[in-house]
C-alpha positions in Angstrom: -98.4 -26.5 -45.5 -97.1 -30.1 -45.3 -94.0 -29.1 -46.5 -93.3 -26.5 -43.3 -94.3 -29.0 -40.7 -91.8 -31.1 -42.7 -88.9 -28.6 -42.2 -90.5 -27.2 -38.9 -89.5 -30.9 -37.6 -86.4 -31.5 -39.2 -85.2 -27.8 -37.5 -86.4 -29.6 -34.1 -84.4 -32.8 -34.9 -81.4 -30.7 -35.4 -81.7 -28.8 -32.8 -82.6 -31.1 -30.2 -79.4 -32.8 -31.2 -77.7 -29.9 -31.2 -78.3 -29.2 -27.7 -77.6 -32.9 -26.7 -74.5 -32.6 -27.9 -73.5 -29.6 -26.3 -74.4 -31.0 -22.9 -72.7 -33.8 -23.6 -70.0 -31.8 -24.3 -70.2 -30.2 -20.9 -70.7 -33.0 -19.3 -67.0 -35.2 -20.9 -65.2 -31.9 -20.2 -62.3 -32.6 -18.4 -62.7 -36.6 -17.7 -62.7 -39.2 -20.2 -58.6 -39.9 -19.7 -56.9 -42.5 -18.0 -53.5 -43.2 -17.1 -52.5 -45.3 -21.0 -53.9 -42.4 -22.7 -51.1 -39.9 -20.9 -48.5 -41.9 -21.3 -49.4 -42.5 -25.0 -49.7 -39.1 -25.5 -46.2 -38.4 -23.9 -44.8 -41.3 -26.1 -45.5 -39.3 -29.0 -44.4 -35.6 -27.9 -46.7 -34.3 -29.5 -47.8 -31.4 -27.8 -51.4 -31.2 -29.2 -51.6 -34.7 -27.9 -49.9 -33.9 -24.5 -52.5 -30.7 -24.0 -55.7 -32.6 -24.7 -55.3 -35.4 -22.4 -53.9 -33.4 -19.8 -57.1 -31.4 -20.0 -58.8 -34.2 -20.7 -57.7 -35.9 -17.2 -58.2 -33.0 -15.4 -60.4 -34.5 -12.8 -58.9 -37.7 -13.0 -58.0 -40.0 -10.1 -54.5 -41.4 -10.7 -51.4 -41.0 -8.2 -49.4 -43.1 -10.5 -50.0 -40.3 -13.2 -48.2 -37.6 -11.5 -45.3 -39.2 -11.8 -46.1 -39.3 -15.7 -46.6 -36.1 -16.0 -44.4 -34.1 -13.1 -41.2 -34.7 -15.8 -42.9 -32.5 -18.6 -42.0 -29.6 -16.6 -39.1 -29.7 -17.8 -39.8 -29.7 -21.0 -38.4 -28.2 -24.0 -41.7 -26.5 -25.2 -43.5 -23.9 -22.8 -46.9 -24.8 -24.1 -46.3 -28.5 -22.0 -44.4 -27.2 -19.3 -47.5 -24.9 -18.3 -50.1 -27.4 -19.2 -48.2 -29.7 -16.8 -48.1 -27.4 -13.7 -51.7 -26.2 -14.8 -52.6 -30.3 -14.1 -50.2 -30.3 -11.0 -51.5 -27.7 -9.6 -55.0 -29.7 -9.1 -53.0 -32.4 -7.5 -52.2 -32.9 -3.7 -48.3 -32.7 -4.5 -49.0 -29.3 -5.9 -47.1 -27.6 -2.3 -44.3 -29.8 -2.8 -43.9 -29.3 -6.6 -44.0 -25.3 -5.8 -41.3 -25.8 -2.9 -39.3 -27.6 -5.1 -39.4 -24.8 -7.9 -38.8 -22.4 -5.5 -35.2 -24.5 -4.9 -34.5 -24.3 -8.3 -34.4 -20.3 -8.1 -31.4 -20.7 -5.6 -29.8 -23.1 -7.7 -27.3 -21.6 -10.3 -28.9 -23.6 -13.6 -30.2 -21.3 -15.9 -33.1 -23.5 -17.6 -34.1 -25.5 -14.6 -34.8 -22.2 -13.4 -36.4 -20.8 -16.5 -38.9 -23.9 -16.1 -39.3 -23.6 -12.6 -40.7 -20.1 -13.5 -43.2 -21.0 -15.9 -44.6 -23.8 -13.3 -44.8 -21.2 -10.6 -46.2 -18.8 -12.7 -48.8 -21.3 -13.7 -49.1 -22.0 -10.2 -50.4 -18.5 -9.3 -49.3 -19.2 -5.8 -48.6 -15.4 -4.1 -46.4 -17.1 -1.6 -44.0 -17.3 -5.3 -44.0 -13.6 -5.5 -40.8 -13.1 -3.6 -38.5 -15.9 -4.8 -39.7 -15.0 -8.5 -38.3 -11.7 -7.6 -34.8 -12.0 -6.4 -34.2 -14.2 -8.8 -35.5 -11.6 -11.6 -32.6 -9.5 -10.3 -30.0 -12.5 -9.5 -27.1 -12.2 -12.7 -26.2 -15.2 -12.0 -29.3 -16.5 -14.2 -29.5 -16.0 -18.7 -31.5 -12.8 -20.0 -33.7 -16.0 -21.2 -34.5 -17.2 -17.4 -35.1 -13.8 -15.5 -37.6 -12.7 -18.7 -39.4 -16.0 -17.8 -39.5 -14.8 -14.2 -40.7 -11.4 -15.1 -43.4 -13.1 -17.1 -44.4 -15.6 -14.1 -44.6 -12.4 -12.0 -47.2 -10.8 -14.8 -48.6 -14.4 -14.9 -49.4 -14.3 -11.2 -50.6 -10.8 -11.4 -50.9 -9.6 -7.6 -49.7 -6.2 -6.4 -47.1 -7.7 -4.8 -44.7 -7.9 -7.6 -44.7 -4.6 -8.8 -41.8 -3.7 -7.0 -39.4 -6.5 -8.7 -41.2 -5.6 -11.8 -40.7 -2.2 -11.6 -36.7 -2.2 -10.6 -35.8 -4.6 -13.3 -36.9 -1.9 -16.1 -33.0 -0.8 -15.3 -31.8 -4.3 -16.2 -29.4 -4.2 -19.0 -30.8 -7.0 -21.0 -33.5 -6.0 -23.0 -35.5 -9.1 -23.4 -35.8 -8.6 -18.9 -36.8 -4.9 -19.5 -39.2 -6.2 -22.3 -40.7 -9.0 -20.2 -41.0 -6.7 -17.4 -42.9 -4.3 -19.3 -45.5 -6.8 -20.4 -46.2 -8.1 -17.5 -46.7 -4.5 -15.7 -49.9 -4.5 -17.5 -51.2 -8.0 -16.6 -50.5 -6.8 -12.5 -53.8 -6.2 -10.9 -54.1 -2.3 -10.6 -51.6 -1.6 -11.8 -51.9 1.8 -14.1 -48.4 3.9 -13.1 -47.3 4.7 -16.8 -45.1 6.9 -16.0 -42.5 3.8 -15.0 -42.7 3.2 -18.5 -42.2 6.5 -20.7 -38.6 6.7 -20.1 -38.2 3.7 -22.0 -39.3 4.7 -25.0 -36.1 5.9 -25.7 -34.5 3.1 -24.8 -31.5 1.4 -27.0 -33.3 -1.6 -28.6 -36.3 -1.1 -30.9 -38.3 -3.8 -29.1 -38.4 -1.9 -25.4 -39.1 1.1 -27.0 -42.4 -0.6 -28.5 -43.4 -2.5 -25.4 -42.7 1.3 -23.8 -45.4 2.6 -25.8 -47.7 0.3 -25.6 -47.7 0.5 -21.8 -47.9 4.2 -21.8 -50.9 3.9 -24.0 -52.5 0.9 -21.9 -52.0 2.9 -19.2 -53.5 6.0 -20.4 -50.5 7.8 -19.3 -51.5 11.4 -20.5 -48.0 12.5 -18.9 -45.9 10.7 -21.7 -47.2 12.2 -24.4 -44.1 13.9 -25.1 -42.2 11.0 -25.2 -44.4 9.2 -27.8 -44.3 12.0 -30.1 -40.3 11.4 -29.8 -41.0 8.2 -30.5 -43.0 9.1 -33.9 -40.3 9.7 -35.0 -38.0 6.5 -34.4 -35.8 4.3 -37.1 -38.6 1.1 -36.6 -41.7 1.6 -38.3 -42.8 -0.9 -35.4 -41.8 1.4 -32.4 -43.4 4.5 -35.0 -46.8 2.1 -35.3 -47.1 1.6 -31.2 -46.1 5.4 -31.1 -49.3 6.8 -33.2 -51.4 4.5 -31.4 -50.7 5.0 -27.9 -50.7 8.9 -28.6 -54.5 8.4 -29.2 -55.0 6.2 -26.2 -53.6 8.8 -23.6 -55.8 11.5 -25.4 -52.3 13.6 -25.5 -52.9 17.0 -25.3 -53.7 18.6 -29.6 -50.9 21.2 -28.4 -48.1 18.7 -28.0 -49.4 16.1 -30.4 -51.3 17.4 -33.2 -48.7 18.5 -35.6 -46.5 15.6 -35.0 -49.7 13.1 -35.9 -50.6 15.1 -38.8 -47.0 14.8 -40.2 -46.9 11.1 -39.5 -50.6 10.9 -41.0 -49.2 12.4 -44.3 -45.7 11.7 -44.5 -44.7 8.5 -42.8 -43.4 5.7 -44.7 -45.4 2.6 -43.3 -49.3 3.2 -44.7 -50.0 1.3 -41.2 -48.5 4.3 -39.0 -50.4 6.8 -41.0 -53.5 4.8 -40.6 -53.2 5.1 -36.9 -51.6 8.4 -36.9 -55.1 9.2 -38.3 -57.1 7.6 -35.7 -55.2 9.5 -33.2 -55.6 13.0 -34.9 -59.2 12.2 -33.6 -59.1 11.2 -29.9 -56.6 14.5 -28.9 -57.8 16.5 -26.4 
């Protein structure tokens, strides 16, 4: 009997602690930082570093430190470009730091751009939608910077940039048509898969999977027929998103059934049998 109330209080020792800790933990989130512990932390590059005391200072008080950290938004690594405008964005210079981005997109530099993108993204600022959209379809900018712009767009999420989403699906980079894809699914309600079937017979291998996966995110009963083309493609990647997306839209057992059993039994990756199996199930 000693012995319990022995362990019974060690459990509330632990446990008590436990729970200090975790309000403490609560409590240091976001604060803690100071301006020597930024600029340390940007001495370094390291972006681990760079991430933790940025959201370590989120709350702190410093105009000296924007000017520390408002050059990492031009980075080279996205992960400290959007942790920057993530910090930037809780500062009063956040409106001037969008303005300037938004001069960037009229400017014919390719990466300034590209960065420019991922702050206003980060940003979530709807007044970004339209200047993130003509210069998704400007040619002037890299494959590279208009993807990032399609991705700001999905970033931002609003109904609003459907429309540039949607027309660069015709762009003829890949990596755009790609990007744009993606971030279709991340716009708020959004569920229109039939923008997407038609590319999954597209030219490059990863379109075609980022097609399916839409049309099965989307639950896009109407392109069944094109993902049972797509069972049948030359990447076992595009073959994998196929199977899988056929279950998700519940394709009808009269287009899909024989196609899924023959992928179930015959196909060369175990992976798009597997699946081709779980959609055998969910036909309708």
């Amino acid at each position: 009997m000693r012995i319990i109330n022995m362990n019974a209080k060690k459990l509330a020792i632990v446990t008590t602690l436990g729970l200090s800790m975790a309000v403490a933990g609560r409590a240091d989130a976001g604060t803690g930082g100071s301006y020597q512990t930024i600029q340390q932390a940007i001495a370094a590059n390291s972006v681990d570093s760079i991430k933790a005391e940025l959201e370590r200072t989120e709350f702190l008080v410093c105009a000296a430190c924007v000017d520390l950290v408002t050059p990492l938004i031009d980075h080279s690594d996205f992960r400290v470009r959007t942790v920057a405008a993530w910090w930037l964005a809780r500062r009063g210079v956040a409106k001037q730091v969008q303005v300037n981005m938004i001069t960037r997109l009229s400017q014919p530099d390719s990466t300034a751009a590209l960065n420019a993108a991922d702050v206003l993204g980060e940003f979530h600022y709807v007044s970004s939608i339209p200047a993130l959209g003509a210069a998704l379809s400007n040619p002037i900018f890299s494959g590279a910077a208009r993807a990032e712009m399609a991705r700001a767009l999905g970033t931002i999420g609003r109904p609003a940039g459907t429309q540039y989403l949607t027309a660069a699906l015709a762009d003829s980079d890949p990596t755009v048509r790609s990007a744009s894809l993606v971030a279709l699914r991340t716009i708020s309600g959004f569920r229109d898969g039939s923008v997407a079937a038609p590319l999954c017979a597209d030219s490059d291998p990863g379109v075609r999977a980022d097609a399916a996966v839409t049309v099965g995110m989307m639950k896009y009963a109407g392109g069944a027929s094109a993902l049972v083309t797509a069972l049948g493609d030359p990447s076992p990647t595009v073959r994998k998103k196929a199977a899988w997306a056929l279950g998700e839209v519940g394709a009808p057992a009269s287009v899909a059934s024989g196609p899924l059993q023959n992928a179930a039994s015959n196909d060369a990756s175990p992976l798009v049998r597997s699946l081709a199996k779980a959609a055998l199930t969910k036909l309708k």
